[in-house]
VOPAGU-2260 file (C-alpha; in pm, 1 decimal, decimal comma):
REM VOPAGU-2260
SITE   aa  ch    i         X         Y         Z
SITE  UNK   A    0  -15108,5   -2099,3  -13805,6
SITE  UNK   A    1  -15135,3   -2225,2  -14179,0
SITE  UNK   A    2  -14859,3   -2457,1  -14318,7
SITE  UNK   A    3  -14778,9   -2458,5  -14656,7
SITE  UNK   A    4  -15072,1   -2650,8  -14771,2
SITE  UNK   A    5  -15288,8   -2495,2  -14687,3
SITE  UNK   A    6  -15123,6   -2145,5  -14863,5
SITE  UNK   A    7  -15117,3   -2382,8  -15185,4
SITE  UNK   A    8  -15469,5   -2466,1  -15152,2
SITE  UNK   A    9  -15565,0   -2011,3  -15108,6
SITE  UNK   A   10  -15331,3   -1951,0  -15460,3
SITE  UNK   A   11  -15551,1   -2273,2  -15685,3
SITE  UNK   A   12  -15209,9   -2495,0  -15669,7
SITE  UNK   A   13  -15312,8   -2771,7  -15415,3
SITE  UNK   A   14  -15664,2   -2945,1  -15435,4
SITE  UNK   A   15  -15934,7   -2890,0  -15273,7
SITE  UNK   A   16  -16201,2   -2947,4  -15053,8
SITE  UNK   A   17  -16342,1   -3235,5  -15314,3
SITE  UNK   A   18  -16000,4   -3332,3  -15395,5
SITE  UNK   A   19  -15966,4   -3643,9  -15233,2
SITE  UNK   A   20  -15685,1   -3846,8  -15282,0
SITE  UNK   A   21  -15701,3   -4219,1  -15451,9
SITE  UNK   A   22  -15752,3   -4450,5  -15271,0
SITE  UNK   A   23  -15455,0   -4652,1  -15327,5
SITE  UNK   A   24  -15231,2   -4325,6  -15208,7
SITE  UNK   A   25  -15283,0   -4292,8  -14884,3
SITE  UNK   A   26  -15345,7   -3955,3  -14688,4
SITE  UNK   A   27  -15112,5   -3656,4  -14689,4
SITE  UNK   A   28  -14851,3   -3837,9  -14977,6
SITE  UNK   A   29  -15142,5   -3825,4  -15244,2
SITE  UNK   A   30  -15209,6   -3462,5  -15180,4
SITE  UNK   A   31  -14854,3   -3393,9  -15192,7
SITE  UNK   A   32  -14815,5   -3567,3  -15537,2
SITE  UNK   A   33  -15113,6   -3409,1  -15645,0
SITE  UNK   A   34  -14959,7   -3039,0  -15560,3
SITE  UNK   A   35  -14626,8   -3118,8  -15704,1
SITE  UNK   A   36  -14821,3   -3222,4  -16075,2
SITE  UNK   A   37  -14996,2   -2937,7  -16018,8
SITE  UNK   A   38  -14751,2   -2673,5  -15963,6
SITE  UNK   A   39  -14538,9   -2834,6  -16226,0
SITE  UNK   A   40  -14853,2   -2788,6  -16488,5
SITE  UNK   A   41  -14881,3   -2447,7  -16398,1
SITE  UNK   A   42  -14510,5   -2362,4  -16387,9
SITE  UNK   A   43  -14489,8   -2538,4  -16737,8
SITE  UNK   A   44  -14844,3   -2306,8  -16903,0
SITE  UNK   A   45  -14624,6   -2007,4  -16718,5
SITE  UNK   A   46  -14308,4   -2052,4  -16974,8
SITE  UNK   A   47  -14527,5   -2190,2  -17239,9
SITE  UNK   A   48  -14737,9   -1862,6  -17206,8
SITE  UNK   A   49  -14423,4   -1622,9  -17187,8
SITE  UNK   A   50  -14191,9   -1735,3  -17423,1
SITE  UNK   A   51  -14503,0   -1791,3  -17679,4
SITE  UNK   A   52  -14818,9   -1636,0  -17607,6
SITE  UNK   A   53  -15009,2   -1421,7  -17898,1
SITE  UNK   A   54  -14672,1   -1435,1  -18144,0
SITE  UNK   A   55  -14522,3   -1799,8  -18170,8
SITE  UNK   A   56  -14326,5   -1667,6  -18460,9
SITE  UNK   A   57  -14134,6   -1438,3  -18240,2
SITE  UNK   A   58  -14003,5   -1688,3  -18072,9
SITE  UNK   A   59  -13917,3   -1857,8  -18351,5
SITE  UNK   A   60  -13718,9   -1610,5  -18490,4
SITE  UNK   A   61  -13538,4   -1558,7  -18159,5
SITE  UNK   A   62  -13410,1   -1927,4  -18209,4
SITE  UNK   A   63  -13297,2   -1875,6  -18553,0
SITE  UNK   A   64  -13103,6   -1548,7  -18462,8
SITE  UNK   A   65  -12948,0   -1745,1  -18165,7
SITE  UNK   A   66  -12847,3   -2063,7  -18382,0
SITE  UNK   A   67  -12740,3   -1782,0  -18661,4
SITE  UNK   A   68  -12519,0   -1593,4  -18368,8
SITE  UNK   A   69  -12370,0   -1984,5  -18286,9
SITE  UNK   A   70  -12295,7   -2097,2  -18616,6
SITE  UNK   A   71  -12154,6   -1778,3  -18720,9
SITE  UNK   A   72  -11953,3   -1719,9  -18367,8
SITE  UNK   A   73  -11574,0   -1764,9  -18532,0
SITE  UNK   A   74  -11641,9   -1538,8  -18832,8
SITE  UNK   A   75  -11718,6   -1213,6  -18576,6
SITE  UNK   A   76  -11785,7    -918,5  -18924,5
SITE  UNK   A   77  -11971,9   -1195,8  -19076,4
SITE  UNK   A   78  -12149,2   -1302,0  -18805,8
SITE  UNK   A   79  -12244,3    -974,7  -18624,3
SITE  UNK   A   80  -12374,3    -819,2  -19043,5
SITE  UNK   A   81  -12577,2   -1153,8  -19079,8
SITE  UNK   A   82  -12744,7   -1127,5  -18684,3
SITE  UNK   A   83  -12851,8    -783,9  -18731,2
SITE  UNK   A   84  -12996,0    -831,4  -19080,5
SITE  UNK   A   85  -13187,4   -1155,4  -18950,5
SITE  UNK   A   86  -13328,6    -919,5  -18660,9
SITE  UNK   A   87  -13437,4    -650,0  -18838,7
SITE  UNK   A   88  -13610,3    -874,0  -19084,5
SITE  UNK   A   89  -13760,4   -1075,0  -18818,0
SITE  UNK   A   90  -13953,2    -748,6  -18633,0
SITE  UNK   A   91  -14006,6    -649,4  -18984,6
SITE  UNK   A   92  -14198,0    -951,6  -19093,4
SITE  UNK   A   93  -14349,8    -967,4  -18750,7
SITE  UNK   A   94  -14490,0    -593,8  -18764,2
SITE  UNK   A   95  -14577,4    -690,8  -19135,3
SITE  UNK   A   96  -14795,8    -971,3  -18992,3
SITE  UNK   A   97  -14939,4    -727,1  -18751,3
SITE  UNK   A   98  -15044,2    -475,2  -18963,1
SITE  UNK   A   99  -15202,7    -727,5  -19165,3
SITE  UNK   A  100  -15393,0    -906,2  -18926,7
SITE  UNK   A  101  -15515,3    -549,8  -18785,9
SITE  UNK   A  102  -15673,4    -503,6  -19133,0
SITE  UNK   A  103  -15827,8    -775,1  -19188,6
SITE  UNK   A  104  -16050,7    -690,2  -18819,5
């Protein structure tokens, strides 16, 4: 049977074979450590690569729409009119940018 290092180690997570741990580690703790920075890293380029990826300013637009919606959550007409503008011009500007970098191929 495998343990769970060894199913680390078959997905790129864990180290391996010329991994070996420093020397002032000690056997199976410094692999551990090593798999926990390592699935941390990954987990970390996994959001990082999601929430980003190709369009940064996507995401930065979805921030401003959320702080908009939170600043503007006690004036509800005011707040819902302002949202949906600040959408709208967001994915406009975004397909804009699009468009534009498409020509320019």
């Amino acid at each position: 049977m495998s343990d769970g290092l060894d199913a680390a180690r078959g997905a790129g997570i864990g180290g391996g074979e010329g991994d070996a741990p420093d020397a002032g580690q000690g056997g199976q703790g410094g692999q551990r450590s090593n798999i926990v920075v390592r699935s941390v890293a990954a987990f970390g380029r996994f959001w990082w690569d999601f929430l980003i990826g190709d369009t940064p300013e996507l995401f930065v637009a979805t921030l401003v729409v959320i702080g908009l919606a939170e600043a503007l959550r006690h004036e509800r007409v005011l707040g819902i009119v302002v949202v949906l503008v600040a959408v709208v011009g967001c994915l406009g500007l975004s397909t804009w940018r699009g468009r534009k970098m498409k020509e320019t191929e």
